[in-house]
C-alpha positions as CSV (number, residue, x, y, z in Angstrom):
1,X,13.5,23.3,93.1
2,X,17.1,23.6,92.1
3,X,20.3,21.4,93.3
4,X,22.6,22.7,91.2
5,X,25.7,24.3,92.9
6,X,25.3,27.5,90.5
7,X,24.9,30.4,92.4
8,X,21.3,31.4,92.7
9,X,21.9,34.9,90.9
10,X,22.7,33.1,87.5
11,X,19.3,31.5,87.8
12,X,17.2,34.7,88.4
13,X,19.2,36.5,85.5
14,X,18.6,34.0,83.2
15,X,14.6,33.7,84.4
16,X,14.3,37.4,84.6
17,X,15.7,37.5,80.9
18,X,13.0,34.9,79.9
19,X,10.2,36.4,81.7
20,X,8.6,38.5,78.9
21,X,8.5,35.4,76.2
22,X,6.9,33.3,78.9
23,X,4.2,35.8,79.7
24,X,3.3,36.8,76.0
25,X,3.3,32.8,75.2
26,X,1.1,32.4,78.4
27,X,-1.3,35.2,77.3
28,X,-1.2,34.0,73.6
29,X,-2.4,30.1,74.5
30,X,-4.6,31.6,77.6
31,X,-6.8,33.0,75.0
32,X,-8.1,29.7,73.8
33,X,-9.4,28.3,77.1
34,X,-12.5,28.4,77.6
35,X,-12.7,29.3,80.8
36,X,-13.0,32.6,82.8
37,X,-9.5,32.1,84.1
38,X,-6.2,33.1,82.3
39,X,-4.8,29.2,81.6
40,X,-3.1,26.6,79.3
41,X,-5.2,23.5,79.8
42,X,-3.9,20.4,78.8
43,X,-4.5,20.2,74.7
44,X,-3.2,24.2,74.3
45,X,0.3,22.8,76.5
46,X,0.5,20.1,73.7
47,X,0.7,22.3,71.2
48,X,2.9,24.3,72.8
49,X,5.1,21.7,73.1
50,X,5.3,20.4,70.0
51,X,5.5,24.0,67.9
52,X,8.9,24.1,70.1
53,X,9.8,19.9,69.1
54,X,10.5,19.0,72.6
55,X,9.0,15.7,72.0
56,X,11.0,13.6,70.3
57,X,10.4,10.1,70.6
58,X,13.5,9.1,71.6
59,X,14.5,11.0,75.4
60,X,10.6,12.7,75.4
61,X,7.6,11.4,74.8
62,X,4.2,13.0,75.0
63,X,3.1,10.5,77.7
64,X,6.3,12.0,79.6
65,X,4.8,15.2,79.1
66,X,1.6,14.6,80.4
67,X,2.7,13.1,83.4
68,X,4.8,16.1,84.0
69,X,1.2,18.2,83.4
70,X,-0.2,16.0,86.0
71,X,2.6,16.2,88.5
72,X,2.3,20.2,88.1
73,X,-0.8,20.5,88.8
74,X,-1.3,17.6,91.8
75,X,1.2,19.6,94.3
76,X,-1.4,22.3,95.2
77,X,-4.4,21.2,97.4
78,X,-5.7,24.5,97.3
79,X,-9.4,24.5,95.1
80,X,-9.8,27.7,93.9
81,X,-11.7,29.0,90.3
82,X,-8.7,31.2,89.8
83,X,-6.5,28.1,89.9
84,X,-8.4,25.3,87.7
85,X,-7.5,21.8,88.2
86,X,-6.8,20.4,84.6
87,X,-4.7,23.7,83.8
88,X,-1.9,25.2,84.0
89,X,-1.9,29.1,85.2
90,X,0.8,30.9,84.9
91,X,3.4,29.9,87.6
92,X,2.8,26.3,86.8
93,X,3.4,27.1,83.7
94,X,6.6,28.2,84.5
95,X,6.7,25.3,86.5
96,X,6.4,22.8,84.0
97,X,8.7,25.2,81.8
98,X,11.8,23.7,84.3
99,X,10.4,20.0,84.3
100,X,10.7,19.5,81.2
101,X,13.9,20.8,80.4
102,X,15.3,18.5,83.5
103,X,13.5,15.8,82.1
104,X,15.3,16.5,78.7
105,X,18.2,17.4,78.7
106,X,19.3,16.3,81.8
107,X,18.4,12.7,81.9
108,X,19.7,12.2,78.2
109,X,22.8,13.2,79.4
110,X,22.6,16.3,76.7
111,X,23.5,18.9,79.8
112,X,25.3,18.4,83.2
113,X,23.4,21.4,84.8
114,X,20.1,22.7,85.4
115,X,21.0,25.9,84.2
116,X,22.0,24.5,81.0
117,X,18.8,22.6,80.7
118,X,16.9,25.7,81.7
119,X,18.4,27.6,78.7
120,X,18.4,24.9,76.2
121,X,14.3,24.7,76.7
């Protein structure tokens, strides 16, 4: 997922230190779904994402978001209860978690690196 020239080790230390956040987040917005499975579906993620302002109408839009929740969850074929179709479990949360902040801060030309995008989000 990465093409940044930043040593892989950066990457895991700064994912390793984010870890916990993401998980109580996940677990906090996984409570509202109705659904027998731990996940974010679509209108929980929206909230998310704008309690944090990462739309902003001018690099991010929520249709840009949405797409991104699309594209996340369209790479797995696999149908399984335990991974629903129109949410995001927790790897794809994570998932999305780096899409965004490439989308961001990368394309607006805000950071040169993934790494930097990765921390800014």
């Amino acid at each position: 997922f990465f093409n940044d020239t930043a040593p892989t080790e950066i990457y895991t230390e700064q994912i390793v230190g984010s870890v916990r956040c993401v998980q109580e987040t996940d677990k906090y917005y996984s409570s509202f779904a109705v659904s027998d499975t731990w996940c974010i579906p679509l209108n929980q993620f929206t909230d998310i994402v704008q309690q944090c302002s990462i739309p902003d109408d001018k690099f991010m839009k929520l249709s840009d978001i949405d797409f991104n929740f699309i594209a996340t969850n369209s790479g797995e074929m696999i149908n399984s209860p335990l991974n629903p179709k129109n949410a995001l479990v927790r790897h794809k949360f994570m998932e999305i978690l780096f899409r965004l902040s490439e989308d961001k801060y990368i394309k607006s030309g805000e950071c040169s690196s993934q790494l930097l995008s990765l921390i800014h989000i």
